[in-house]
Structures are given as C-alpha cells and as structure tokens.
C-alpha positions as CSV (number, residue, x, y, z in Angstrom):
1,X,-16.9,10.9,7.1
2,X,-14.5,12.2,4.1
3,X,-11.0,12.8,4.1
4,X,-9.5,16.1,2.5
5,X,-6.4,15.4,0.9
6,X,-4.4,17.9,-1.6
7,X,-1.3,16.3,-4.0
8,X,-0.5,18.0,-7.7
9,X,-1.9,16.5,-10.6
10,X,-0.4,15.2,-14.3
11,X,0.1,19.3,-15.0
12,X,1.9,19.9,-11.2
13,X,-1.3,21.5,-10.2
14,X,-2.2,21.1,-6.9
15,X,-5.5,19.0,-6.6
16,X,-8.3,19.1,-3.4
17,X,-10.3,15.4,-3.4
18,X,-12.3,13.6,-0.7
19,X,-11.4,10.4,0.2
20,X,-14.8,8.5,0.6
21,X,-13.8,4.7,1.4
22,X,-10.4,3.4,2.3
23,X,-10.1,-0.6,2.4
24,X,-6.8,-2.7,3.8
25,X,-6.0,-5.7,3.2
26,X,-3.4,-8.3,4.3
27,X,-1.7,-10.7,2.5
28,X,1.1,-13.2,2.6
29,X,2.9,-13.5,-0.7
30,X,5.5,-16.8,-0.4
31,X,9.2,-15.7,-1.5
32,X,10.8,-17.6,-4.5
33,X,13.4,-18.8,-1.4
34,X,12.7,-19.1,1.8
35,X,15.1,-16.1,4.2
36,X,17.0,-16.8,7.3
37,X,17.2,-13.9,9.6
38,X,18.6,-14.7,13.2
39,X,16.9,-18.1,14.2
40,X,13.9,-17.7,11.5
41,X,13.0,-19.0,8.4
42,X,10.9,-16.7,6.4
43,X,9.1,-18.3,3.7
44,X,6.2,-16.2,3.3
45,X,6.0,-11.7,3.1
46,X,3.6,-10.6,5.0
47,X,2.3,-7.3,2.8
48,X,-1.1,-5.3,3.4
49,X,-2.8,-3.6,0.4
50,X,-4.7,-0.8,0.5
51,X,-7.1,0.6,-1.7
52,X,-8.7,3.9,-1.7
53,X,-11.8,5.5,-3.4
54,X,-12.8,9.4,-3.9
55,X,-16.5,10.9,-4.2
56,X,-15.6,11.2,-7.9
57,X,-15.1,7.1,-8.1
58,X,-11.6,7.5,-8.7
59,X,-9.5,4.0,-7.4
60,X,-6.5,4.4,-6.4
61,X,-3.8,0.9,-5.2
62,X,-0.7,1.2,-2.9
63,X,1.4,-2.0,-0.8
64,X,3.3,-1.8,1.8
65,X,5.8,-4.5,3.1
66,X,6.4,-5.1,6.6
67,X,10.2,-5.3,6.5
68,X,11.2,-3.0,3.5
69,X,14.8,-4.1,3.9
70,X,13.8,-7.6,3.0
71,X,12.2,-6.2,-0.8
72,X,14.9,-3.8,-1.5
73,X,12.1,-1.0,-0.8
C-alpha cells in the first residue's frame, strides 16, 4: 500500500511522492537531571522516531516527544 503525500520542494513547488515504508521506533533518552512533576521523578524521555521511505529511496527522519512542554518543543 502507498501513501500520496504533496508538500513544496527547495523551489516552493509543490511535490506528489509515495510513501512506500514507514518505521517507528521508541526510545528512552535519560535527561542530564532527573524532573519532578507532581509525585514523579522523571529520569528518562520517552521519544519515538520515525523514519519514512519513498518509491524513489528517498529517507526522511522526524522525533516526537511525549510531553513537549518538558523539551521546550
């Protein structure tokens, strides 16, 4: 199954691609210092990753947090 998608390229031209393979995955990245929120300690981020291929082989990388408060995102 592929996934149309549209967005403008380098020259603001709008660009059709299929998406051929989409792959998540999660990760905890440990803080520098551990957070207290409430009654919890935080001492780990829990972030998922996701990468994403065309047809053309093209890669593309994107992250997401969980709490996007807690990175200033």
């Amino acid at each position: 199954m592929f996934v149309m998608a549209v967005f403008p390229n380098r020259l603001g031209r709008k660009q059709m691609f299929k998406i051929s393979k989409i792959d998540a995955f999660g990760v905890g990245l440990p803080l520098k210092a551990p957070i207290k929120m409430s009654s919890v300690v935080i001492d780990i981020a829990e972030n998922i990753i996701v990468r994403v291929e065309d047809t053309d082989g093209t890669i593309g990388w994107g992250e997401a947090t969980e709490a996007p408060t807690m990175t200033g995102e």
